[in-house]
C-alpha positions as CSV (number, residue, x, y, z in Angstrom):
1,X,-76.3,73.7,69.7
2,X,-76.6,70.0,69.7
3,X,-75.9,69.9,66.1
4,X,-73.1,71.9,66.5
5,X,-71.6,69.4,69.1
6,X,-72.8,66.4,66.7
7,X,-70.7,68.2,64.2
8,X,-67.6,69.1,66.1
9,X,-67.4,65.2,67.4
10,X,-67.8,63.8,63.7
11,X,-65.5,66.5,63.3
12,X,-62.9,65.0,65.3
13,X,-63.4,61.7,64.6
14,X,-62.6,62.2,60.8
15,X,-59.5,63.6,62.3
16,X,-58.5,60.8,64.6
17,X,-59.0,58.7,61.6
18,X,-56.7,61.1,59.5
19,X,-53.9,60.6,62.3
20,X,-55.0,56.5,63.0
21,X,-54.3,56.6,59.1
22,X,-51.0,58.8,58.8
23,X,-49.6,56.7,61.9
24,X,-50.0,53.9,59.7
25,X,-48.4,54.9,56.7
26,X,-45.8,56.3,58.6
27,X,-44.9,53.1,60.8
28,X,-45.3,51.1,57.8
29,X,-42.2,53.1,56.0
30,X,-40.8,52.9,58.9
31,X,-40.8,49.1,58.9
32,X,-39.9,49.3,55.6
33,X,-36.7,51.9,56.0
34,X,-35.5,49.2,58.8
35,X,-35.7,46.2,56.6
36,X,-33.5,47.9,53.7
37,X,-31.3,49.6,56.4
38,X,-31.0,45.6,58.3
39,X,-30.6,43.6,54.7
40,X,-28.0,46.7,53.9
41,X,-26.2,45.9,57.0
42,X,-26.6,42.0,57.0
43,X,-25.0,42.2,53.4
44,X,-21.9,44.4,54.5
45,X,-21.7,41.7,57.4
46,X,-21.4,38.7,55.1
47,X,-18.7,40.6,52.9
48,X,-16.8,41.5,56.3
49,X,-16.7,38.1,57.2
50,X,-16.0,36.7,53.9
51,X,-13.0,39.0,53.5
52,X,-11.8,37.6,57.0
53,X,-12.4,34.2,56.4
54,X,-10.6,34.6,52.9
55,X,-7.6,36.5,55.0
56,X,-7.1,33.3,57.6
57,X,-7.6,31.1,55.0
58,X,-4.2,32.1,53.6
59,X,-2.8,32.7,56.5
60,X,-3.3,28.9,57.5
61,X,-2.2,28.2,53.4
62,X,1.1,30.4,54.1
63,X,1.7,28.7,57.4
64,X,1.0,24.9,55.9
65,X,3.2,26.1,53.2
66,X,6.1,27.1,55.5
67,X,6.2,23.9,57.5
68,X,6.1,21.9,54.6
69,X,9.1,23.5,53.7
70,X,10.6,23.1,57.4
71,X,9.7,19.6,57.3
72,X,11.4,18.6,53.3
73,X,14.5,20.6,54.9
74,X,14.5,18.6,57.6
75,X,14.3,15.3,55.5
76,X,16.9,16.4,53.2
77,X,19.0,17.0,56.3
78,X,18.5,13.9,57.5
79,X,18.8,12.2,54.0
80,X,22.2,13.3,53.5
81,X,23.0,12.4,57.0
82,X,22.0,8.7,56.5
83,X,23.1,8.7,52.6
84,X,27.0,10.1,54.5
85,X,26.8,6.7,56.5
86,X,25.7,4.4,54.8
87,X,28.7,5.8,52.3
88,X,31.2,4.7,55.0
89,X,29.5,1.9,55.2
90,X,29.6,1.3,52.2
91,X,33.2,1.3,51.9
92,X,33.7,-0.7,55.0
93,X,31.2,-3.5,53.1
94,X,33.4,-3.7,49.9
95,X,36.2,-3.8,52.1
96,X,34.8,-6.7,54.0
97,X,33.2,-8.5,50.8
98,X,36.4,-7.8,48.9
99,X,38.6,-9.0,52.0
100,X,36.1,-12.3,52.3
101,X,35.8,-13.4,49.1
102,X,39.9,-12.8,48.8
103,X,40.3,-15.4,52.0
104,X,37.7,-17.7,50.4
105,X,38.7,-17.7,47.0
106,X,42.3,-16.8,47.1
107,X,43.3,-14.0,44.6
């Protein structure tokens, strides 16, 4: 009887140790499943956010590009605004130089 119970505890032991081991094993794919599964996910993160940054970026490169071209219109606006003065101005000058050198100098 005693050597039955000596038996039936080794018994169980070798079978704890068969679960302690299989637990193991087990947990370590487990580990293993949640670091391909995280650098999987970590990956598909990086190419989100690449995309997105790439999106904004030419937004911002569309937007730059349209005030640039509100701000040349602008100057060309303004150019031909000061190049219509200064062309009555100019007239009024050779007028004035013509009319002073004429008082000056005689004809």
């Amino acid at each position: 009887m005693v050597e039955e119970v000596i038996n039936n505890i080794i018994e169980a032991e070798e079978k704890a140790e068969n679960i302690i081991k299989e637990s193991q094993t087990k947990a370590k794919e487990i580990v293993a499943k949640a670091k391909e599964e995280a650098a999987i996910l970590v990956e598909s993160e990086k190419k989100r956010v690449q995309l997105e940054v790439a999106q904004k970026a030419n937004k911002a490169f569309s937007n730059g590009e349209n005030a640039a071209r509100e701000a040349i219109q602008e100057c060309e606006k303004q150019a031909d605004e000061m190049a219509k003065k200064a062309s009555k101005n100019v007239d009024k000058a050779v007028d004035f130089i013509i009319g002073s050198m004429t008082q000056k100098y005689g004809k």
